[in-house]
C-alpha positions in Angstrom: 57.7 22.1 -178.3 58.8 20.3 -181.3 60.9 23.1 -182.5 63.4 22.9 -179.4 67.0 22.7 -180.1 67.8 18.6 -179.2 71.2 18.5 -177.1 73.0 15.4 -177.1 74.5 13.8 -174.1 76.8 11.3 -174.5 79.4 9.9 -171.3 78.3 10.5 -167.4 76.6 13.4 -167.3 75.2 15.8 -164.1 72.7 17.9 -164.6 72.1 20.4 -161.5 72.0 24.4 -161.3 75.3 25.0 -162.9 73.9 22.4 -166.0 71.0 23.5 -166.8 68.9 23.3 -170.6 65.9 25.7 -170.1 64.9 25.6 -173.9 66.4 22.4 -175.3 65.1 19.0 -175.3 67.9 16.4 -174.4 68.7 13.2 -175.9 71.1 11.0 -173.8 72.8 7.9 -175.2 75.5 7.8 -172.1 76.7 5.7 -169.2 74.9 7.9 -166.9 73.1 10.6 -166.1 72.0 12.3 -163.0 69.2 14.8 -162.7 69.9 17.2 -159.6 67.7 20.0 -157.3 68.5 22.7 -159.4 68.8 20.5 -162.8 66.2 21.6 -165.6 65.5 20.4 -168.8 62.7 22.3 -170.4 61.1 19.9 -173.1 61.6 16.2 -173.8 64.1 13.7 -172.3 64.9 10.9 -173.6 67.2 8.4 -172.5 68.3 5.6 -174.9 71.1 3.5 -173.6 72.7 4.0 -170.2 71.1 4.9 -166.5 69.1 7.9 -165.0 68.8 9.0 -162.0 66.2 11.9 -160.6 66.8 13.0 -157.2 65.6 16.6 -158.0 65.2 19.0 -160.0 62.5 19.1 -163.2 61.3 18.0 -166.8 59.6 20.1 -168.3 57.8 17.5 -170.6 57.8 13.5 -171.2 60.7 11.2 -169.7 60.6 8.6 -172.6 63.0 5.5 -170.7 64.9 2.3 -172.8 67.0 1.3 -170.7 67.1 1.7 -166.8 66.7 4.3 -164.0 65.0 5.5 -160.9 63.0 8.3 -159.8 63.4 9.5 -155.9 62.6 13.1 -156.3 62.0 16.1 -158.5 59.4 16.0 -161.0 58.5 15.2 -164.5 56.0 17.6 -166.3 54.7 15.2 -168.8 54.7 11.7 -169.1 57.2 9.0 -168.0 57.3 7.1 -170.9 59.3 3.5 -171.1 59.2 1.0 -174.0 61.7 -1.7 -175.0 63.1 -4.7 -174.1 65.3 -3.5 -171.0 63.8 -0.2 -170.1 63.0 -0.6 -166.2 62.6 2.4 -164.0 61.9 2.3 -160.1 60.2 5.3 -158.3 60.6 5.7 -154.7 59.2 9.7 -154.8 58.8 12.6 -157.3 55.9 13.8 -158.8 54.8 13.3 -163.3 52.1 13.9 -165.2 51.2 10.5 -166.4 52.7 6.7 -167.3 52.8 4.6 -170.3 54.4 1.4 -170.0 55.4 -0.3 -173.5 57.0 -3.5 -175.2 58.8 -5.8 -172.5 59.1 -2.6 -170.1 59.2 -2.7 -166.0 57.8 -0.3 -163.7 58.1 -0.7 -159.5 56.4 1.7 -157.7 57.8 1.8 -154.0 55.0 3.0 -151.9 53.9 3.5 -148.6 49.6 3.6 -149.1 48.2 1.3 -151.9 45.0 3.6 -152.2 43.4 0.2 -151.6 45.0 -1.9 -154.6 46.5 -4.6 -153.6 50.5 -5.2 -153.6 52.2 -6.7 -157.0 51.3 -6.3 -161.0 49.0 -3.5 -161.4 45.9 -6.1 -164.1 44.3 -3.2 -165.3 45.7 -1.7 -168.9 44.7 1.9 -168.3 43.7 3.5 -164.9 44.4 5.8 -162.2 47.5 5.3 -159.6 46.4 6.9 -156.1 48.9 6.1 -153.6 51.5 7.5 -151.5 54.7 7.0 -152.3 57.5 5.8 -150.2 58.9 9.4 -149.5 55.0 10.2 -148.7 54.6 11.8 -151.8 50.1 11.5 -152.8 50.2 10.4 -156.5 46.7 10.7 -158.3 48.6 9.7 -161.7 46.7 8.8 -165.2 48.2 5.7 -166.7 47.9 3.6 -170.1 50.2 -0.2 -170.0 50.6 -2.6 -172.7 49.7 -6.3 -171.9 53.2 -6.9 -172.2 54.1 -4.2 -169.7 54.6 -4.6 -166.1 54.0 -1.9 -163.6 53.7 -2.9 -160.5 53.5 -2.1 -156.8 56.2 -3.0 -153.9 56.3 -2.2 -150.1 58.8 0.2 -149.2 61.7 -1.9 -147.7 60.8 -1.1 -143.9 57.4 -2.0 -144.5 58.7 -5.3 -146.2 60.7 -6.0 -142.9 58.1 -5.3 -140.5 55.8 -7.9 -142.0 58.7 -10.5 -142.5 59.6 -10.1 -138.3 55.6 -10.2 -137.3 55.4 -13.0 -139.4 58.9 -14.9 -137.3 57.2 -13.9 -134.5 54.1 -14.9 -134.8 55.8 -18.7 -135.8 58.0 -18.2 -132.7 55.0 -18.1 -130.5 53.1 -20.6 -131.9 56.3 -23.0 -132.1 56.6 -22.1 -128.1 53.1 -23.0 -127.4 53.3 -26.2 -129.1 56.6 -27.4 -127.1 54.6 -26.0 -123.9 51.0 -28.1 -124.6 53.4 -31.5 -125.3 55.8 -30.9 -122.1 52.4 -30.4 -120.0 51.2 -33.7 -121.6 54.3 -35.3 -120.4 53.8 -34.2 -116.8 50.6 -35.5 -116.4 49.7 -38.9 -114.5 
């Protein structure tokens, strides 16, 4: 709620079981922070200057993002909002509420399962993400983005590397098949 005492976070910070703000909301303006299993912040978070990173642990409310982090666990109760010229946040698993994507921000989206959209800049301003992450996490998450917002959808690195070797190998064959149709040319009388 509005009410909440606001804590103030400034240097690296860790958040995990022994760090804990159950009642507060949390303003960081700090190098870093990390948000452990265990970690709990129990209203708003809101991250200024510096990076974030979520591996566990929760957020009881909205993430609001101006600068840069990313998102590979844990889960965010409200909405992950980012707005600014530099905010740029990369999610790779976790679960939240909702997105709104602001001002110059950047959102990537490392999944596994499109849900059918195609790979790259999400077009539409307001929508529905259903894919599966890349830790295979289903997301069926509301969002709203600004026209001069980006979110946007990348292959998880394997995935990216699969398609990058059948794509060599498929030249390597062809390449082969070409040398072998002229050296048979050759041989003929």
């Amino acid at each position: 709620s509005d009410d909440a005492e606001e804590i103030l976070l400034d240097g690296i910070a860790l958040l995990d079981e022994t760090n804990t703000f159950p009642g507060e909301s949390v303003r960081a303006d700090s190098a870093g922070v990390e948000l452990r299993e265990g970690g709990l912040v129990g209203h708003r978070f809101w991250l200024t200057r510096g990076g974030l990173s979520v591996t566990g642990g929760s957020i009881g409310d909205d993430l609001r993002v101006a600068s840069g982090g990313s998102m590979s666990g844990g889960s965010i109760g409200g909405t992950l909002q980012l707005y600014g010229a530099v905010a740029f946040f990369q999610v790779t698993g976790g679960t939240l509420g909702a997105i709104e994507a602001a001002d110059q921000s950047r959102l990537r989206i490392r999944v596994i399962d499109t849900g059918g959209r195609a790979l790259g800049p999400v077009a539409e301003s307001a929508g529905t993400l259903a894919v599966t992450l890349f830790d295979g996490t289903v997301w069926s998450v509301p969002f709203l983005r600004e026209p001069t917002a980006k979110i946007e959808l990348v292959p998880e690195p394997a995935s990216a590397l699969g398609a990058l070797a059948a794509v060599a190998g498929l030249a390597a064959v062809a390449r082969r098949r070409a040398r072998g149709s002229q050296a048979a040319g050759r041989l003929r009388p």
